[in-house]
ZADO-1210 file (C-alpha; in nm, 4 decimals, padded with zeros to 6 digits):
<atoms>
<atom x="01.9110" y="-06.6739" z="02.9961" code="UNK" pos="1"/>
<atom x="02.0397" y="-06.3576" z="03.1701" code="UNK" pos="2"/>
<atom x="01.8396" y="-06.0629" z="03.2547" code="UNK" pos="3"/>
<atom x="01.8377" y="-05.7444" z="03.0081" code="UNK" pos="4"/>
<atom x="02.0123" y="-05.4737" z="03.1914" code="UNK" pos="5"/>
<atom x="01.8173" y="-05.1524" z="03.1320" code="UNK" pos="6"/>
<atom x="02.0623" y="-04.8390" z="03.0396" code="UNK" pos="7"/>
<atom x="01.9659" y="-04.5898" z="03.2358" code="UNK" pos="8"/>
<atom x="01.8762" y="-04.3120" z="03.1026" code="UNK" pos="9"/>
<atom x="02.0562" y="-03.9694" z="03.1647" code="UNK" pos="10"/>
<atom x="02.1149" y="-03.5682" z="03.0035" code="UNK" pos="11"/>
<atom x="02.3192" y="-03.6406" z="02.6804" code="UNK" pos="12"/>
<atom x="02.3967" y="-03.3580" z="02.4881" code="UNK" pos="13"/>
<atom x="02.4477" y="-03.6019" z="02.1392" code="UNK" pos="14"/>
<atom x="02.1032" y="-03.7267" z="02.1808" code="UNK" pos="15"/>
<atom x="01.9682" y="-03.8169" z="01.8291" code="UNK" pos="16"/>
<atom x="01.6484" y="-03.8948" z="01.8892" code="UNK" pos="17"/>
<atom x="01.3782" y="-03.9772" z="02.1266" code="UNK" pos="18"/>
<atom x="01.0806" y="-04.2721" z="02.0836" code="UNK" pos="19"/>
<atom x="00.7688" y="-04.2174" z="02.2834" code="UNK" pos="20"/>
<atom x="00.4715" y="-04.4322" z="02.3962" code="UNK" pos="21"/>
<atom x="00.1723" y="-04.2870" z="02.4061" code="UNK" pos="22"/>
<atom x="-00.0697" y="-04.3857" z="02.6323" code="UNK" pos="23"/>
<atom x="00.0500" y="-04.3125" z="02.9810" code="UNK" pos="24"/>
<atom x="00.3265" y="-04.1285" z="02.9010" code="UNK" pos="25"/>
<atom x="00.1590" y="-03.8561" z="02.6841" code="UNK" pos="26"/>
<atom x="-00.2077" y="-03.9670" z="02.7132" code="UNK" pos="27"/>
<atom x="-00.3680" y="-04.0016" z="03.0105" code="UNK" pos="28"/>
<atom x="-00.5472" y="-04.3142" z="03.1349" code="UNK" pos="29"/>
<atom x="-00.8880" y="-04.3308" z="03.1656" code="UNK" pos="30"/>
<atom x="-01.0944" y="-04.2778" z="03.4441" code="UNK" pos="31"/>
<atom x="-01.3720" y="-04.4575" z="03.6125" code="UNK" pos="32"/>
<atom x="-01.6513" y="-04.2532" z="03.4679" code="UNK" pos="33"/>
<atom x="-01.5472" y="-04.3093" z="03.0988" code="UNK" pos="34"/>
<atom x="-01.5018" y="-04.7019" z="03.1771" code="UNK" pos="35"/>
<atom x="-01.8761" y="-04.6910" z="03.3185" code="UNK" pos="36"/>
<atom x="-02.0143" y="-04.5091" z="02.9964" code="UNK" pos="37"/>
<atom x="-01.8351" y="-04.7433" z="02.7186" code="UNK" pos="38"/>
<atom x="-01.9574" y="-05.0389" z="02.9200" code="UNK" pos="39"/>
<atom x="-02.2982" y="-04.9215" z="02.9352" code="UNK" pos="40"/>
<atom x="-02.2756" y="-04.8702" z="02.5713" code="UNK" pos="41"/>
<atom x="-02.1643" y="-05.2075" z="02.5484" code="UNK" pos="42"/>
<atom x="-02.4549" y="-05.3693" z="02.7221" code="UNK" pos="43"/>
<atom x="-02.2755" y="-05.4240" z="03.0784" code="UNK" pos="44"/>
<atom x="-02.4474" y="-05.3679" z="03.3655" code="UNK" pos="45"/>
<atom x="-02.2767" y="-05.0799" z="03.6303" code="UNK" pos="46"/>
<atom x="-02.2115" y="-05.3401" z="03.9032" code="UNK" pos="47"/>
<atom x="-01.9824" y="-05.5716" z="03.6088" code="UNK" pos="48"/>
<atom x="-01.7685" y="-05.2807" z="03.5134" code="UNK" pos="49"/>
<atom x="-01.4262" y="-05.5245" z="03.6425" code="UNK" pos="50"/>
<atom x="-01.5253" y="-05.8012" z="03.4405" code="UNK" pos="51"/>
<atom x="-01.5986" y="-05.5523" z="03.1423" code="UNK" pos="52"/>
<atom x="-01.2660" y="-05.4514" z="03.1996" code="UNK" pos="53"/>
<atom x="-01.0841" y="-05.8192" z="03.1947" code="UNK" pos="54"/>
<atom x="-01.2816" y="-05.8800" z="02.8297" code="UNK" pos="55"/>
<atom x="-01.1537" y="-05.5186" z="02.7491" code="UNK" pos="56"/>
<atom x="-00.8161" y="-05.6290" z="02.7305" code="UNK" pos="57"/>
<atom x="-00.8626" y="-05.9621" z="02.6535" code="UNK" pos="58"/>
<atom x="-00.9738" y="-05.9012" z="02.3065" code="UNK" pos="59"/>
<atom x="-00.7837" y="-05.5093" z="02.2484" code="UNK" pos="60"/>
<atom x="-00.4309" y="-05.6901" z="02.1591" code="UNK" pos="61"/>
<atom x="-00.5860" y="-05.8454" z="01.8459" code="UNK" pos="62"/>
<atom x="-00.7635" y="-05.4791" z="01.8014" code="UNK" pos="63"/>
<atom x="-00.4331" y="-05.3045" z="01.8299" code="UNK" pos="64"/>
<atom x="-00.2283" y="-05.5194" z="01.5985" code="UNK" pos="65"/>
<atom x="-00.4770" y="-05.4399" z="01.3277" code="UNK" pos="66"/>
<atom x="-00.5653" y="-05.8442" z="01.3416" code="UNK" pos="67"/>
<atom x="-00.9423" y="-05.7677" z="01.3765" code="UNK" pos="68"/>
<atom x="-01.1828" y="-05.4875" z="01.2825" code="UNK" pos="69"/>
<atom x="-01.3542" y="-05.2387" z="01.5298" code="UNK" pos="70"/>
<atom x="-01.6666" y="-05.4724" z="01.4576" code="UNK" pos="71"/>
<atom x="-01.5218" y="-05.7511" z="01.5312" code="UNK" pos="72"/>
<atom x="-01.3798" y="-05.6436" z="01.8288" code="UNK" pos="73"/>
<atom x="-01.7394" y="-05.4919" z="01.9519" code="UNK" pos="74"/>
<atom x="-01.8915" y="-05.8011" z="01.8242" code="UNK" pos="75"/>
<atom x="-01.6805" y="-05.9777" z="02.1287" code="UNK" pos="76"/>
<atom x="-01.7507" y="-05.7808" z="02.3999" code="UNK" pos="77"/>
<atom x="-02.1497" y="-05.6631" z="02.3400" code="UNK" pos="78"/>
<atom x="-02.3680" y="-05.8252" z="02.6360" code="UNK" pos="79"/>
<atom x="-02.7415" y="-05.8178" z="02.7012" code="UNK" pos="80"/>
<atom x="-02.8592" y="-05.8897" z="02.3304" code="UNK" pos="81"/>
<atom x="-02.7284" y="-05.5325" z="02.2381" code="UNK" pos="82"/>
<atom x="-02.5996" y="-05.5345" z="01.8657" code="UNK" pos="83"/>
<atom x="-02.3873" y="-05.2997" z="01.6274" code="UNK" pos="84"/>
<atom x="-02.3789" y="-05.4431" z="01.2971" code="UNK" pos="85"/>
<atom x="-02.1514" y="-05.2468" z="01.0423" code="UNK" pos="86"/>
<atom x="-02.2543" y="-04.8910" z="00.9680" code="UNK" pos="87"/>
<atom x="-02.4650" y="-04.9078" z="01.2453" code="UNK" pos="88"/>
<atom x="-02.5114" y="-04.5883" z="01.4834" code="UNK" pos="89"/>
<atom x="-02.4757" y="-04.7712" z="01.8219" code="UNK" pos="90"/>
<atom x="-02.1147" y="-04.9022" z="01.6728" code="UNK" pos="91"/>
<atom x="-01.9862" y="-04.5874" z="01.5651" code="UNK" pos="92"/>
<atom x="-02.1362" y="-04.4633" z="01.9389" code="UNK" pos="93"/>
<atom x="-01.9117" y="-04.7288" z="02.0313" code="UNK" pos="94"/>
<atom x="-01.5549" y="-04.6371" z="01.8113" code="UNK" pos="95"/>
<atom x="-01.6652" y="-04.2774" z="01.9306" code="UNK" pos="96"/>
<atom x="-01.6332" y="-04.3285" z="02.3103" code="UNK" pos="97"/>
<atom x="-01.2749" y="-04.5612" z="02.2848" code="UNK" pos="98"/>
<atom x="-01.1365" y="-04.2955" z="02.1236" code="UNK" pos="99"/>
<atom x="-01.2408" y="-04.0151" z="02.3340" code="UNK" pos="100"/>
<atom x="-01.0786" y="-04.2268" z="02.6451" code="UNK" pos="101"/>
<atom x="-00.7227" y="-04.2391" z="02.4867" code="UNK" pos="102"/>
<atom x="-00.6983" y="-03.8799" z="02.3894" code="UNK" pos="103"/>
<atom x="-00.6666" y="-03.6282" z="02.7005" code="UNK" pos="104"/>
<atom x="-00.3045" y="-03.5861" z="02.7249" code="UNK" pos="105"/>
<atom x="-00.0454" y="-03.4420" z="03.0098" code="UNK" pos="106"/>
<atom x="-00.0097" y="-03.1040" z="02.9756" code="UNK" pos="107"/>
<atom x="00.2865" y="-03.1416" z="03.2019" code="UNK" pos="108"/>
<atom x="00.4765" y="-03.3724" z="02.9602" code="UNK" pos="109"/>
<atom x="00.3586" y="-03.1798" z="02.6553" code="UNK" pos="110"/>
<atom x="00.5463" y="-02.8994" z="02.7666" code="UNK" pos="111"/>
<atom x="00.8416" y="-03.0998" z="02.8510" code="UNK" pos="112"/>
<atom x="00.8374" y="-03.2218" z="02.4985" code="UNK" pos="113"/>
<atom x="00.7728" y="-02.8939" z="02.3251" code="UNK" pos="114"/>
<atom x="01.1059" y="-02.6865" z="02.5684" code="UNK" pos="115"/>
<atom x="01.3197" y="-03.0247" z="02.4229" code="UNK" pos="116"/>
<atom x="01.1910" y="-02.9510" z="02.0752" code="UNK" pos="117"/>
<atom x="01.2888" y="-02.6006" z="02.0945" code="UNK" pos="118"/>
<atom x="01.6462" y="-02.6118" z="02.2753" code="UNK" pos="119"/>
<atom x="01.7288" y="-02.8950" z="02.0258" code="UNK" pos="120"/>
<atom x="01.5115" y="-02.9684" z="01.7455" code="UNK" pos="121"/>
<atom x="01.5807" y="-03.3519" z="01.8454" code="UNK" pos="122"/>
<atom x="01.3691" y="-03.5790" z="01.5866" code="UNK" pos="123"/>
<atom x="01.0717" y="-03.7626" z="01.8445" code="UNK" pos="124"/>
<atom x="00.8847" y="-04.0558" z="01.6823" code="UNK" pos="125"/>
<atom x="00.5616" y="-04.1279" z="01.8833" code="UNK" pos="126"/>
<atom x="00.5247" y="-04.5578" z="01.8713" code="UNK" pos="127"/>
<atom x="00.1711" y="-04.6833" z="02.0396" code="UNK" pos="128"/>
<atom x="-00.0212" y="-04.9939" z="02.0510" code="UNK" pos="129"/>
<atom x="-00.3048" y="-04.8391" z="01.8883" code="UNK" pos="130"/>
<atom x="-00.5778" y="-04.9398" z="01.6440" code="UNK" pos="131"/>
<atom x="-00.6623" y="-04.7962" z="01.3227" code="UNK" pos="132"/>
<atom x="-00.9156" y="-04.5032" z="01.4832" code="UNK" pos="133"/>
<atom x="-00.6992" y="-04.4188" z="01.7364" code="UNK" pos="134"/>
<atom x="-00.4273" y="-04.3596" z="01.5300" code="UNK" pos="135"/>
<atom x="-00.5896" y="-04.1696" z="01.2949" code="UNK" pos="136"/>
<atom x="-00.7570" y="-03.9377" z="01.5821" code="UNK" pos="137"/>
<atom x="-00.4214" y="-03.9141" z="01.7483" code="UNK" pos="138"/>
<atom x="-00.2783" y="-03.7759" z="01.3948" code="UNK" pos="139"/>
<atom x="-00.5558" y="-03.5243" z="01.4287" code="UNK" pos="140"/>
<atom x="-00.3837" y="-03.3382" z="01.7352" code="UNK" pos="141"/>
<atom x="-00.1975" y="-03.0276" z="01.6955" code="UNK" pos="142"/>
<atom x="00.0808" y="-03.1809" z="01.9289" code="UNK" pos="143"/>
<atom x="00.1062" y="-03.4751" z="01.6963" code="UNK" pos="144"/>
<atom x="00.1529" y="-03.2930" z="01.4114" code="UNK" pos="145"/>
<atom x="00.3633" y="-03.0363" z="01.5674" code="UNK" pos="146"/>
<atom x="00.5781" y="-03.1713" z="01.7972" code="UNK" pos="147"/>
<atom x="00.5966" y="-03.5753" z="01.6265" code="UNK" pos="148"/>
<atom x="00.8330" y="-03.6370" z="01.3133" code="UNK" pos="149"/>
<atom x="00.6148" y="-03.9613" z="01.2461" code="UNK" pos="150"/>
<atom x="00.3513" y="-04.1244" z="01.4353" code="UNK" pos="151"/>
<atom x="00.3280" y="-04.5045" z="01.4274" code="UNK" pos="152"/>
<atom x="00.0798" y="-04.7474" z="01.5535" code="UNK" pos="153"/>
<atom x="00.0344" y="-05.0630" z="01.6058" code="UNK" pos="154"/>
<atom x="-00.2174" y="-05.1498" z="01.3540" code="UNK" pos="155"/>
<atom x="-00.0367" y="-05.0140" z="01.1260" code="UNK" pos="156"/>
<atom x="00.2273" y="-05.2084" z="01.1968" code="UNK" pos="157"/>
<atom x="00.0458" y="-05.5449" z="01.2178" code="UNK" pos="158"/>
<atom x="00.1799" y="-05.6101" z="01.5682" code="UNK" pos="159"/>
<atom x="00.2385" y="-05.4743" z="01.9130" code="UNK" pos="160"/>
<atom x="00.5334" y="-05.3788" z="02.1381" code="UNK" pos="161"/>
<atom x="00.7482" y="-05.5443" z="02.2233" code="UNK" pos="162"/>
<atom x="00.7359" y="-05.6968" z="01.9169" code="UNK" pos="163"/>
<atom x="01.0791" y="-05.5906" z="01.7677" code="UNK" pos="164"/>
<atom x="00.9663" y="-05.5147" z="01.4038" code="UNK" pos="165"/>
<atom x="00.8111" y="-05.2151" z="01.5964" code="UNK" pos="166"/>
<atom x="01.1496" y="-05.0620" z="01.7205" code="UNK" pos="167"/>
<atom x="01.2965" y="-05.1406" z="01.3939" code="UNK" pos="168"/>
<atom x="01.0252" y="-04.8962" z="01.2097" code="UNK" pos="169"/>
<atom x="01.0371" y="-04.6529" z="01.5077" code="UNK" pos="170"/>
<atom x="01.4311" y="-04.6370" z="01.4762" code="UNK" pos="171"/>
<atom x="01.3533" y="-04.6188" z="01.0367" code="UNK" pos="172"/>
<atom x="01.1362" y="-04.3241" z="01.1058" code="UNK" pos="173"/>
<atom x="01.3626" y="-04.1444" z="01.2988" code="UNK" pos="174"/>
<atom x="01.6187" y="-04.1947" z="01.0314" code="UNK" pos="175"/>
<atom x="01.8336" y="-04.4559" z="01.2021" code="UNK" pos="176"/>
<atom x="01.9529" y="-04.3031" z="01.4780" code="UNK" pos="177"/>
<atom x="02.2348" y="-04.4605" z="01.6938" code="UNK" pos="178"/>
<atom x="02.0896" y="-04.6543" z="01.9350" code="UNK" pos="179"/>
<atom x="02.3021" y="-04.5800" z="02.2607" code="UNK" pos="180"/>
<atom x="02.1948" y="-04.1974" z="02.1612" code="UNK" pos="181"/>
<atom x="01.8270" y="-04.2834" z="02.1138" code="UNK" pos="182"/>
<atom x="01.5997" y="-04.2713" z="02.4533" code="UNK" pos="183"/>
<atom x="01.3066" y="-04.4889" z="02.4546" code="UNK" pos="184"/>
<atom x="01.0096" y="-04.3428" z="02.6880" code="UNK" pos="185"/>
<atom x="00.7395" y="-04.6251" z="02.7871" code="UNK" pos="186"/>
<atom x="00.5235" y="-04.6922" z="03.0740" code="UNK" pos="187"/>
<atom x="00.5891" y="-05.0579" z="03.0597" code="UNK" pos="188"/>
<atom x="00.8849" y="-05.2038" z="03.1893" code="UNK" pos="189"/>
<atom x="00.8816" y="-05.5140" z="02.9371" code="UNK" pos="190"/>
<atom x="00.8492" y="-05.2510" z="02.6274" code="UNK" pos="191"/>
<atom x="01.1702" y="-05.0534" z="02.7660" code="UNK" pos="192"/>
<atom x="01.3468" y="-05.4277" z="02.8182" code="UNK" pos="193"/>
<atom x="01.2707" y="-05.5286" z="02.4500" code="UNK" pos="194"/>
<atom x="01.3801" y="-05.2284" z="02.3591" code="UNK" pos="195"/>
<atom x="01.7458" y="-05.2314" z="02.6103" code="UNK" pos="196"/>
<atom x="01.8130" y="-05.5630" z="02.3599" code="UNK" pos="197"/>
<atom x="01.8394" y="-05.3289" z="02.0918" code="UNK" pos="198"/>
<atom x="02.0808" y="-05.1300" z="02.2155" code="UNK" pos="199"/>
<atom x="01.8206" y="-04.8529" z="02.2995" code="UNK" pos="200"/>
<atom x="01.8524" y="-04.6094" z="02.6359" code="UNK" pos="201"/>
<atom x="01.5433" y="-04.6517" z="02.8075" code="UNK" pos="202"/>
<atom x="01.3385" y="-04.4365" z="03.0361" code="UNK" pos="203"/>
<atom x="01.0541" y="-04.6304" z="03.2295" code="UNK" pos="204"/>
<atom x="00.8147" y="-04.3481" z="03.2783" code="UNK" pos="205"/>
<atom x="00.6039" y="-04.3476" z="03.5865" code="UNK" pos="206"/>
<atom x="00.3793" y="-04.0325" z="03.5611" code="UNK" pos="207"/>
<atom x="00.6606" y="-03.7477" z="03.6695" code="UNK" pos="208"/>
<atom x="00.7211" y="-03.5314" z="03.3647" code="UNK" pos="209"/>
<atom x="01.0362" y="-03.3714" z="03.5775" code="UNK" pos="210"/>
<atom x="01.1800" y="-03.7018" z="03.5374" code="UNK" pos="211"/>
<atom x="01.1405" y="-03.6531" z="03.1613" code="UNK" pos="212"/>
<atom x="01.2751" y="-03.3267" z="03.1954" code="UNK" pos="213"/>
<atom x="01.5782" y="-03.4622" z="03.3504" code="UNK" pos="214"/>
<atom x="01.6542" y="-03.6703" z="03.0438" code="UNK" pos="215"/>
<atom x="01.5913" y="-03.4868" z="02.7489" code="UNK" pos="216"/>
<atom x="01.7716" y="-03.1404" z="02.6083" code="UNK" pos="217"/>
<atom x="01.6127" y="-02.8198" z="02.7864" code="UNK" pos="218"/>
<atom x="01.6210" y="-02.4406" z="02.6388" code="UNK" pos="219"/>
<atom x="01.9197" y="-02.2409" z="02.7214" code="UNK" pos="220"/>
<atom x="01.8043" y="-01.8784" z="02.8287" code="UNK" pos="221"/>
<atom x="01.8213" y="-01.6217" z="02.5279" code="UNK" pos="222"/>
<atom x="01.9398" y="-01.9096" z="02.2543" code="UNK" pos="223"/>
<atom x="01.7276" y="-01.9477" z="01.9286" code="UNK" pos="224"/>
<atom x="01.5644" y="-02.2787" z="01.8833" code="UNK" pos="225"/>
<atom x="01.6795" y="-02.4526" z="01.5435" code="UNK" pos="226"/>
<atom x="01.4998" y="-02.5313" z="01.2809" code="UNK" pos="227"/>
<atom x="01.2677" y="-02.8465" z="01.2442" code="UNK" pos="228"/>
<atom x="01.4159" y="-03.1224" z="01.1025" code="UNK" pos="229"/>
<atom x="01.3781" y="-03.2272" z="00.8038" code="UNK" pos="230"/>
<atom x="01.0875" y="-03.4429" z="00.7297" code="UNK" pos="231"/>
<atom x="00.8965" y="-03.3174" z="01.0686" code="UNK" pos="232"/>
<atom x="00.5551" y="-03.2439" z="01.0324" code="UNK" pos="233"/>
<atom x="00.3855" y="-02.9423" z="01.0471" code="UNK" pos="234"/>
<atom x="00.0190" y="-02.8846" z="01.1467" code="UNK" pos="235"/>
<atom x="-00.2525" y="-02.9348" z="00.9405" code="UNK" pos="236"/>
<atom x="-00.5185" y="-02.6507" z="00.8364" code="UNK" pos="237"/>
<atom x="-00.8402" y="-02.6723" z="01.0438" code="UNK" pos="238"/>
</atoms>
């Protein structure tokens, strides 16, 4: 089998649309500190934190695709005889803190999004591995609302990226775009390469929002911004 070749992504003024990962492209990662309080939560002692971090993942792909509940998924990783049934105040603790970790976001990148939304008014569909909390937290966020013309997660979905049913309702949501004038931001190489099958242009992010910059439409001095598409979201009352 030959290799995907990844179009490379580059300034096109036909851009229709734009599909964006989430975390580490718009959110930031985690740090240490957070990782040390969710474990502790979790019954894992402060010198374990790596191996916390192995079950972590281990069991969040089945979390993200909406395959398992946030109990279930707690249920797998408690340690030390610590317990959160359902309802219980130690596993809402515990749904509390995850989310908290996935929603600081890149001001930098924000700001690259919001000058592309106002030179062009391009449609931008965010697509994350996500479960069900996160997603609705993430819906929450005035950038969401404002800046996103759908949000879809994973557990939503019923599977991850690169799972191509997840392109195909990215692409749906955007209102089926051309693909060669649709850029794909991810921080994973293998998401971008499922997506490059498609027909996608791709943009393998790696933390530099000029980069972004470089790729997407930017505000002309003294021009109006458009309109927002139809079917774009605006922000909810608080």
């Amino acid at each position: 089998m030959t290799a995907t070749t990844l179009a490379p992504a580059r300034p096109d003024p036909g851009l229709e649309a734009v599909i964006l990962d989430y975390n580490g492209v718009v959110g930031l990662q985690p740090d240490r500190d957070q990782w040390m309080r969710l474990a502790a939560l979790a019954g894992w002692p402060a010198d374990d934190l790596k191996a916390f971090m192995t079950a972590f993942w281990r069991y969040r792909e089945d979390y993200d695709a909406g395959a398992i509940s946030t109990h279930v998924f707690w249920s797998r990783l408690l340690r030390n005889g610590v317990a959160a049934p359902p309802g219980s105040a130690l596993l809402a603790a515990l749904r509390s803190q995850d989310i908290s970790m996935w929603t600081a976001t890149d001001p930098a990148v924000l700001e690259v999004l919001r000058s592309a939304r106002a030179s062009s008014g391009v449609p931008m569909v965010l697509l994350s591995n996500a479960p069900a909390p996160l997603g609705d937290a993430l819906d929450r966020e005035e950038w969401c609302a404002t800046l996103m013309s759908k949000a879809l997660y994973s557990a939503r979905l019923g599977c991850n990226k690169p799972n191509e049913r997840t392109y195909t309702a990215a692409m749906a949501a955007a209102g089926w775009p051309d693909p060669s004038r649709t850029l794909f931001v991810d921080n994973l190489e293998s998401n971008c390469t499922a997506a490059a099958r498609l027909g996608l242009r791709t943009l393998h992010f790696r933390g530099d929002a000029a980069e972004l910059a470089r790729h997407l439409p930017q505000p002309v001095q003294g021009a109006r911004p458009p309109s927002m598409p139809a079917g774009a979201r605006t922000a909810p009352s608080r």
